[in-house]
C-alpha positions as CSV (number, residue, x, y, z in Angstrom):
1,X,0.0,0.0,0.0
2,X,1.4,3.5,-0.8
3,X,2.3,5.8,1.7
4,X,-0.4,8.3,2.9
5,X,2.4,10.6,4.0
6,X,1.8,12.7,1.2
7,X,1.8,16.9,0.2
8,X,-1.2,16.4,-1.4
9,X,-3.0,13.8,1.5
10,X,-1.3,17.0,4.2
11,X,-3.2,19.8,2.4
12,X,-6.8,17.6,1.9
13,X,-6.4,17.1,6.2
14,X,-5.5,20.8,6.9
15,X,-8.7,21.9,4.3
16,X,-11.1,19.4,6.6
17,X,-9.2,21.8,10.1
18,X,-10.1,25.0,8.4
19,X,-13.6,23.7,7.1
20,X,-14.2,22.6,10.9
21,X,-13.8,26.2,11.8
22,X,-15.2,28.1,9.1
23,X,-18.1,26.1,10.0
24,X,-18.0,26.9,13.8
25,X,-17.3,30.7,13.2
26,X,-20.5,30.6,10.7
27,X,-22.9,28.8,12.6
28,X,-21.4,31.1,15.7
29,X,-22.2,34.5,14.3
30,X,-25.2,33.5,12.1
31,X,-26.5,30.4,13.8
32,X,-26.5,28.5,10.6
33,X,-24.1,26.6,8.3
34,X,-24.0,25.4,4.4
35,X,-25.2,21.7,5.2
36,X,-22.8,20.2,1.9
37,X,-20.3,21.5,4.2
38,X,-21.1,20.1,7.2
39,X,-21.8,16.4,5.6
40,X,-18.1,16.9,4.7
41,X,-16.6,17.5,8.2
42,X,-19.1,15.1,9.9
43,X,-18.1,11.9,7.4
44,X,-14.8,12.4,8.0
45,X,-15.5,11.6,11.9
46,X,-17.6,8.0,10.6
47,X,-14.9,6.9,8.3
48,X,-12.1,5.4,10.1
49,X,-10.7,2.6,8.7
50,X,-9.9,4.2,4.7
51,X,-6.9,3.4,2.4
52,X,-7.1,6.8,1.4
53,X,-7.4,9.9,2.9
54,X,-9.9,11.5,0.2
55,X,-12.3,8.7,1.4
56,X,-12.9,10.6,4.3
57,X,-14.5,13.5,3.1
58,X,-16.9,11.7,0.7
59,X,-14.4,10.5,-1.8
60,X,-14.2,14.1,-3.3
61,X,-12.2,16.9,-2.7
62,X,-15.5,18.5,-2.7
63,X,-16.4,17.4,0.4
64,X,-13.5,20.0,1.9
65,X,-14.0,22.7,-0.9
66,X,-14.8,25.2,2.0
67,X,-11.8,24.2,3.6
68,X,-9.6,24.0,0.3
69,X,-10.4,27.4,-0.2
70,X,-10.3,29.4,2.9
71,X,-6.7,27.8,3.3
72,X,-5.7,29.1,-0.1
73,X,-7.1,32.5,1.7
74,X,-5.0,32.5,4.6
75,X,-1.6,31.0,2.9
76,X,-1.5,33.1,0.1
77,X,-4.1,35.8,0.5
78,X,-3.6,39.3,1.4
79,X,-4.0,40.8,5.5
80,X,-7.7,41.5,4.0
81,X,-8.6,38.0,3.2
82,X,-7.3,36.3,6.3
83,X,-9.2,36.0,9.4
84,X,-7.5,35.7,12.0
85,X,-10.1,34.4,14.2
86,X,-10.0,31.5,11.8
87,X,-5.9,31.2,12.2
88,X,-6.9,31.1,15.9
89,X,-9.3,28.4,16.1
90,X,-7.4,26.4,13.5
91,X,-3.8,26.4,15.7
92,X,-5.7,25.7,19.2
93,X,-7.3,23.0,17.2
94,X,-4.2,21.4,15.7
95,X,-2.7,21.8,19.4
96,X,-5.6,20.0,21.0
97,X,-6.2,17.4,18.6
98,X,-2.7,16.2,18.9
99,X,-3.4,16.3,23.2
100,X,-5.7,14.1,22.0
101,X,-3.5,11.9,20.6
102,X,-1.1,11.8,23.3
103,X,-3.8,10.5,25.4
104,X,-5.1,6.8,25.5
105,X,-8.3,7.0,27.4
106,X,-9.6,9.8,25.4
107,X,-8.7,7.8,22.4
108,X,-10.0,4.5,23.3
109,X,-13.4,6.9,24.5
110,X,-13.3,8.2,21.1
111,X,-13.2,5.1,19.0
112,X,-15.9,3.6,21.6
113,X,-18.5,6.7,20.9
114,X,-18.0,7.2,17.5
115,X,-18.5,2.9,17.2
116,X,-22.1,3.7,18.1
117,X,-22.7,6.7,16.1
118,X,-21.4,4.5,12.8
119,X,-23.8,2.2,14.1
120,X,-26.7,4.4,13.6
121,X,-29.0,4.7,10.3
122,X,-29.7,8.1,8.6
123,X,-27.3,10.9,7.3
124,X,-25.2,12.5,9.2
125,X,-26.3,16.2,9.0
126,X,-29.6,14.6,11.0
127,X,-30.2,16.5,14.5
128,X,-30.3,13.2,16.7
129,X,-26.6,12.5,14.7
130,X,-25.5,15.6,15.6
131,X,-26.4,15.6,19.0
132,X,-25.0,12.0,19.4
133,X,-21.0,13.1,18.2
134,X,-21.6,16.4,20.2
135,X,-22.2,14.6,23.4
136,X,-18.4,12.1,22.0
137,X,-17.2,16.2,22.0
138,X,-18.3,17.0,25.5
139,X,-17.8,14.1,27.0
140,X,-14.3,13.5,26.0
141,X,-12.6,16.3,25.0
142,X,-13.9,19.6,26.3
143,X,-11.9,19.2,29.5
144,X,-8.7,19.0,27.5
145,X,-6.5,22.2,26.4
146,X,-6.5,24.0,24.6
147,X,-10.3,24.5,25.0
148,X,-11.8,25.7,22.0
149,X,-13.7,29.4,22.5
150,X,-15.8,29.7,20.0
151,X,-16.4,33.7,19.7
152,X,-20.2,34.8,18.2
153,X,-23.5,35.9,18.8
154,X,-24.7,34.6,22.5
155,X,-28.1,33.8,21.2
156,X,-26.4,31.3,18.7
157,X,-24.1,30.3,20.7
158,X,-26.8,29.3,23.7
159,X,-29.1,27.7,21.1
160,X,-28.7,23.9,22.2
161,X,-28.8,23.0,18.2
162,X,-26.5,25.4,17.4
163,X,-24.2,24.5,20.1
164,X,-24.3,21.4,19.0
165,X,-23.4,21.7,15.6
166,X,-20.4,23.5,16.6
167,X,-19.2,20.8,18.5
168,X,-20.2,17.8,15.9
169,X,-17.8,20.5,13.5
170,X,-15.1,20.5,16.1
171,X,-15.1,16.7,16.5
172,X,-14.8,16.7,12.7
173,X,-11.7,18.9,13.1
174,X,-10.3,16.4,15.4
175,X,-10.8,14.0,13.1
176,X,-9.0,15.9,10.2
177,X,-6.1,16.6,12.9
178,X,-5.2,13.3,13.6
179,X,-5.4,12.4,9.6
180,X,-3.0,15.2,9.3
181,X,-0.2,14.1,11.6
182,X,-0.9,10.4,10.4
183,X,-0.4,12.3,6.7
184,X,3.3,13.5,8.4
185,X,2.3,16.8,9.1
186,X,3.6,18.9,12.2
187,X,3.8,22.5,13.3
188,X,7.1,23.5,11.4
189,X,6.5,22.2,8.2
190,X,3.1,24.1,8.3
191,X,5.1,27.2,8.5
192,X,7.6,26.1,5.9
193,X,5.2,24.6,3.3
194,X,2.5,27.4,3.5
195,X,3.1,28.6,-0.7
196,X,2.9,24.4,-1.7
197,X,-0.6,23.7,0.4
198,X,-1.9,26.6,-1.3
199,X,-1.0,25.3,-4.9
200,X,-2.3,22.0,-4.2
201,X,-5.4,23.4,-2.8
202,X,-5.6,25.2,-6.1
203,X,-5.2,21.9,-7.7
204,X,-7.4,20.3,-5.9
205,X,-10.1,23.2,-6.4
206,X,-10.0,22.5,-10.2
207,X,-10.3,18.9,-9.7
């Protein structure tokens, strides 16, 4: 089997982080999200056990399109187009998914919870889906650090749906964190590889 640890497999893993956040900032300040976008992150949480890294957003870089292109944004783009609340989100993400990582009993909590959720019938972007990986979210990794502070609109963000959402999108950017590190990424070749991800995001884009 070929390697995943791949350029290209890196840059589809860091689209699925900043899809994970665009979608929390979105459904944070406006209370609702593009659902196509959401199906992305959320099957990357249900699809485990993949050859291939595309597989996990749908088999299409279309499932992280969102993602492809707000990374292009923020790696290439000018101080207008980047948001820094999404650079934000997206490092304490990467930091606390590979916490994570470094810890067993979350992991073997993890794999138990999202057993069930594969378990269930019905597509993913369903309410009582949602609610299910939120609860894997809150249950096993909001009392790890970083903690995620998700900045927005306090009616949104104390809407139990809404909530909700942003944690099922979170879980999803766990997900694409641990696919990125398994994919040989890491902190310093994010900083030295920033004009390559945004060429294969390109790529990918026109795919």
């Amino acid at each position: 089997m070929a390697s995943i640890k791949t350029p290209e497999n890196q840059t589809l893993a860091l689209a699925g982080i900043f899809q994970s956040v665009h979608l929390c900032k979105t459904l944070a300040t406006t209370g609702q999200c593009d659902q196509e976008e959401l199906r992305g992150t959320l099957h990357s949480i249900l699809t485990l056990n993949s050859e291939r890294v595309i597989d996990a957003y749908g088999g299409s870089a279309r499932g992280v399109s969102r993602g492809l292109r707000v990374l292009r944004s923020q790696f290439v783009g000018n101080d207008e187009s980047r948001d820094l609340d999404l650079a934000r989100y997206a490092l304490s993400l990467i930091q606390l998914g590979s916490n994570v990582m470094a810890d067993n009993k979350t992991v073997e909590e993890l794999r138990i919870g999202i057993s069930r959720v594969q378990s269930q019938e019905g597509d993913v972007v369903e309410p009582e889906l949602i609610s299910n990986l939120a609860n894997i979210y809150r249950s096993s990794i909001s009392n790890l650090t970083p903690r995620i502070m998700v900045s927005g609109d306090p009616d949104y963000l104390n809407d139990n749906d809404v909530a909700s959402t942003i944690r099922a999108a979170l879980l999803g950017g766990i997900r694409s964190v641990v696919l990125w590190r398994q994919c040989g990424g890491s902190r310093p070749k994010l900083v030295l590889q920033r004009n390559q991800h945004a060429k294969l995001a390109e790529k990918l884009l026109l795919e």
